[in-house]
N, C-alpha and C positions, 0 to 999 in steps of 0.2 A: 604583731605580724598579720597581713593581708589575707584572710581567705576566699573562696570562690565567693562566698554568700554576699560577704560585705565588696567586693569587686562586683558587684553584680549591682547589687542597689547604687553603687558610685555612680554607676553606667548610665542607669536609670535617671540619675540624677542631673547629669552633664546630656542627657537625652532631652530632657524636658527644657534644659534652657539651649535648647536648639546647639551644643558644644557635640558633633554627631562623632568627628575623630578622635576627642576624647572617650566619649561612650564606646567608640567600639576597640580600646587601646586599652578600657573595664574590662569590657567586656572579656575579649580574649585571652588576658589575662586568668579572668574566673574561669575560663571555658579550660587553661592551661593547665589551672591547679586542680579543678573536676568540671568532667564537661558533663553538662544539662541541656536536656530539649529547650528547654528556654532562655537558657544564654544562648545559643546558637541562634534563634526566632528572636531574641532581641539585636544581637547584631545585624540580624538579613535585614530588621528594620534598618536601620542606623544607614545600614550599606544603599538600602529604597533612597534617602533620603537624599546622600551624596550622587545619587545616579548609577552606583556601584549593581548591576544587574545581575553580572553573571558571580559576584560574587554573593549575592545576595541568594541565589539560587540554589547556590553549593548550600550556603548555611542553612538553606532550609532542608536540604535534603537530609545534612547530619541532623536537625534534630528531629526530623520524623524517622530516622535509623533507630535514634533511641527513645522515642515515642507516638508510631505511628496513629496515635487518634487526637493530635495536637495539633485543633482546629486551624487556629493563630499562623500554623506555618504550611497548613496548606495553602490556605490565605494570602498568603505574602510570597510564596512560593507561584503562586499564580499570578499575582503582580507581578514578576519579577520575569516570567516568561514571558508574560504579553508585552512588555518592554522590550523582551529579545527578539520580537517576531515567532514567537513558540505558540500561536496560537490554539493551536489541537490539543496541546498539552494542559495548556491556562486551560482550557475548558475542564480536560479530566480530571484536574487539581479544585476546582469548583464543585463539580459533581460528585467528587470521594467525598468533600468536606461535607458537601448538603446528605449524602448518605448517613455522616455522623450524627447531625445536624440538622436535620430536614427543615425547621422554624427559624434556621440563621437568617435573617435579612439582610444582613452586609455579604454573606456568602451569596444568599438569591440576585442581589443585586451585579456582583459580580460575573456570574453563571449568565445573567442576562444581556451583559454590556460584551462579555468575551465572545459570547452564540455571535450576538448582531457582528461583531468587526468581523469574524470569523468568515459567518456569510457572504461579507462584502467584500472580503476578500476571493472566496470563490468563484463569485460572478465578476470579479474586476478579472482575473485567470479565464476566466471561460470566453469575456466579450474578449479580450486579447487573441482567444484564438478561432475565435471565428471572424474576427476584421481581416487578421493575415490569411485567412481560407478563402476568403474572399477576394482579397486583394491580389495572392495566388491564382484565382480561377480566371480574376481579368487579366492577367500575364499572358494565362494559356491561350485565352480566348486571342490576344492580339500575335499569336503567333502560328507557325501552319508546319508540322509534323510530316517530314516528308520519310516514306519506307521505301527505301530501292530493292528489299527482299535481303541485304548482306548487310545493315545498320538502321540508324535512325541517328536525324539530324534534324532541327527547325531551322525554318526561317522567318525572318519578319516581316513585316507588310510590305515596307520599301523594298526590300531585298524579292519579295516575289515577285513586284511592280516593274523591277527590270529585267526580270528574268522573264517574265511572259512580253515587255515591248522587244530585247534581244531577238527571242521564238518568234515574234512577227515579223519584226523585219528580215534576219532569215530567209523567212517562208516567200517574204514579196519579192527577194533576192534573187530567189533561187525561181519561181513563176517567171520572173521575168526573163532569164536564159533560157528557160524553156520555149517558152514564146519565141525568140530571136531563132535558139539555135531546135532545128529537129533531127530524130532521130535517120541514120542511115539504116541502111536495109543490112539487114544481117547484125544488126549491134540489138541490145536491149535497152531498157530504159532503167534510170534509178530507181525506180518507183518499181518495174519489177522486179529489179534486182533485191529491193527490199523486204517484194512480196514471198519472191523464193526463200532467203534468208530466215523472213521467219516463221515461213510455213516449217523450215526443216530444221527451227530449234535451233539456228545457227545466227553470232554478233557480226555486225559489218564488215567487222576483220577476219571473218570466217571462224574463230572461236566458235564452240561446242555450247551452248548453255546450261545451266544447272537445269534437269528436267523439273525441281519443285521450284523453281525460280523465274520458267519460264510460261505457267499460269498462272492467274489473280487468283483462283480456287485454290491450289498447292501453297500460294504468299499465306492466305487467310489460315490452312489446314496446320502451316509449318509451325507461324506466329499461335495459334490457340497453344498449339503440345508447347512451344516453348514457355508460355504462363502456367501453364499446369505441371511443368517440371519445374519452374522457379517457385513456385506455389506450394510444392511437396516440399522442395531445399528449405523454404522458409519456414516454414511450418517445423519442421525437423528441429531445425537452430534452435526455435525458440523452445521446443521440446528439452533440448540440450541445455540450453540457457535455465530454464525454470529448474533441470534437476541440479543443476551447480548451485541453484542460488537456494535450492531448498538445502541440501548438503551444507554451505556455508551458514545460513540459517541457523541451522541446529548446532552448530559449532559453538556459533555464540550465546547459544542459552547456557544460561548460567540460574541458579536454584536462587530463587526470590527470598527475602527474610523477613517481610511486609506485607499484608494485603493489599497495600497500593501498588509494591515492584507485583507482584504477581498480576490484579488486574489488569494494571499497564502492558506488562508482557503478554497477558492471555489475548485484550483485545488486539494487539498488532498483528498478532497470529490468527485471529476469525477469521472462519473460511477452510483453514490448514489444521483440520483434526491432527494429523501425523505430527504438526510441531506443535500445536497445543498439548499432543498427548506425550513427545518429549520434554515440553517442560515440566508436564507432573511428576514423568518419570525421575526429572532430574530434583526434585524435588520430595523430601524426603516424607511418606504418607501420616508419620507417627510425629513432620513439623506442621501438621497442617491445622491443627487446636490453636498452636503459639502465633502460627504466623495471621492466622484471620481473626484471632482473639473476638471482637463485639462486631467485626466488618462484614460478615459474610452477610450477602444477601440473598433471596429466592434462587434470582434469576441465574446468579455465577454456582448455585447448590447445584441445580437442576442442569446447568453446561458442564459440568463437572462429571457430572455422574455419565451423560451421556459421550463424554471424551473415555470414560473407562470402559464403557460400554462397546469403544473401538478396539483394546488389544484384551478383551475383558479371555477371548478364547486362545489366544497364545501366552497368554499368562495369568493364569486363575487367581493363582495366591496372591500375587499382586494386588491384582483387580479388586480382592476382598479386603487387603489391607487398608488399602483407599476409603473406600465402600465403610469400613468399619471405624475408622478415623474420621470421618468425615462426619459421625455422630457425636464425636467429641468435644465437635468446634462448639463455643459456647452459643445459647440461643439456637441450639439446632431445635429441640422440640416446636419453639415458638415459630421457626423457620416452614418449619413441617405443619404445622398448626395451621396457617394461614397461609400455605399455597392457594395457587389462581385454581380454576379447575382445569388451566388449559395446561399448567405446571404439573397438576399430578396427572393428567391424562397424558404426558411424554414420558413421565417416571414408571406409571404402570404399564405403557408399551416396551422401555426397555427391559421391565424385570420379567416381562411376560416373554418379550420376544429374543431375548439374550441370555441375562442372565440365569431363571429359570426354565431355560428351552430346553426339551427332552434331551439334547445331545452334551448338556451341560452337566459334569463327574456327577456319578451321586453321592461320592464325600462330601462334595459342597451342599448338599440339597439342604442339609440342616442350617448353617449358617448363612442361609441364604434365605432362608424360609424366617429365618428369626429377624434379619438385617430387613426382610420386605414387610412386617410386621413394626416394624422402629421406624421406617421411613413412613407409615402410616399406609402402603397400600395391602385392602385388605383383600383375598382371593373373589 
């Protein structure tokens, strides 16, 4: 009878003579009877190979579930994005691996070829919207913005082009009856009936005018307030908008079981202490040795500590739980060892200016005093 092991080398073997849906029909099989980080990363290949991407992607995600420092499927897992169009992602699947890995050259090389597409995609995005900005402002330019005080409407060139010869001929229309015809004694003239009219704030049909409607200074005064009230409203919205999406946000954090879901998750969150600092919450302080097992680095030590350092005064114990787990992780001394100075000169501003600040319990002052003595800052 068939086991994983020998379903597994089958695979391998129908792999190498390019048989790919045989190998992954082993494959799964063994992954059926016990799944392994590396029958999964052998089928994501297999799936590379048919063009299978997005399934190839999943396979690598389960076998870095059950062994996240297996190079091979960060690897292929980045292949497998950049194929998607997942560029952002290819990259941080390159850079966790070279973390592991730092001397890999087929990782460096990858890291290098994802950056470049990457890039060129951001500038092919940016020239896009500066052509249509552009292209936009010659629109504006060929058209002419007219404010009667009660809307706004444009016109086009042609469309003004008749509307100022209409207004001439008119004016030669009406000069010329003039001329023909004069006024009798005791009657007025159009001209001052116009002048009274709108000396007294009143339309040709004798209508009332809106008194801000009926100077250029009240048009200018009316038009500013009304941008500075749409200006408030928008501002407001987005106000609104940002606290739904930060609310929603936090919803979907969910507690990481890897040191890749969690960096992933930590970086989309930079920026937003408050849902960086839900996700630690949501994350349990005594998982934090398992889940960064050989991964943690300086730089994610040192943002950590300062995310605790945000709720470190409405909730002490907590804060110290972290704080005291966070020596556990493996490689902390060596971590602690070889900080930058610019790393420990941030660690000993928060234990100087937070954590041990006068107004911090003095229950705590003992094991705070010990925990600032582990992390190497010395008074």
């Amino acid at each position: 009878m068939p086991d994983a092991a020998s379903e597994k080398e089958l695979g391998n073997e129908y792999f190498k003579q390019k048989k790919f849906k045989e190998a992954i029909d082993c494959y799964s099989r063994s992954i059926a009877l016990s799944p392994t980080a590396v029958a999964y990363a052998n089928r994501a290949m297999a799936y590379l190979k048919i063009r299978k991407f997005q399934e190839a992607e999943d396979d690598c995600s389960e076998a870095l579930n059950l062994d996240d420092r297996y190079i091979k499927a960060y690897s292929r897992r980045a292949t497998a994005r950049k194929e998607l169009g997942k560029l952002k992602e290819s990259i941080e699947d390159a850079e966790f691996g070279l973390r592991l890995e730092p001397n890999n050259q087929d990782m460096k090389k990858q890291h290098a070829e994802f950056k470049a597409l990457y890039e060129k995609e951001i500038l092919q995005k940016a020239s896009g919207v500066i052509k249509k900005s552009m292209q936009g402002a010659q629109e504006v330019g060929k058209s002419a913005t007219i404010d009667n005080g009660l809307g706004m409407h444009t016109m086009s060139d042609s469309t003004q082009r008749k509307g100022i010869a209409a207004v001439q001929g008119s004016q030669t229309k009406v000069s010329e009856c003039d001329k023909q015809k004069k006024p009798e004694k005791g009657s007025v003239t159009l001209e001052e009936i116009g002048k009274r009219n709108t000396s007294a704030g009143n339309t040709a049909d004798g209508t009332q005018l809106d008194a801000e409607i009926a100077g250029p200074e009240n048009i200018k005064r009316d038009t500013k307030s009304r941008k500075q009230e749409l200006k408030a409203s928008v501002q407001d919205l987005a106000s609104r908008a940002a606290s739904r999406a930060m609310a929603e946000a936090a919803k979907s954090i969910s507690p990481p079981n890897t040191a890749y879901q969690f960096e992933v998750s930590w970086r989309a969150l930079s920026g937003d202490r408050s849902l960086q600092a839900h996700l630690l919450k949501v994350t349990s302080p005594s998982a934090l040795p398992q889940i960064f097992k050989n991964a943690m680095s300086a730089s994610m030590l040192v943002d950590i500590v300062k995310c605790v350092a945000t709720f470190f005064r409405e909730d002490v114990d907590l804060a110290i739980k972290y704080l005291e787990n966070l020596t556990k992780v493996p490689r902390f001394d060596m971590l602690i060892l070889f900080l930058s100075p610019t790393d420990k000169a941030d660690l000993l501003k928060v234990w100087d200016e937070v954590f041990c600040n006068e107004a911090s319990a003095i229950a705590c002052a003992e094991i705070l005093d010990y925990l600032r003595s582990v992390y190497g800052l010395k008074k």
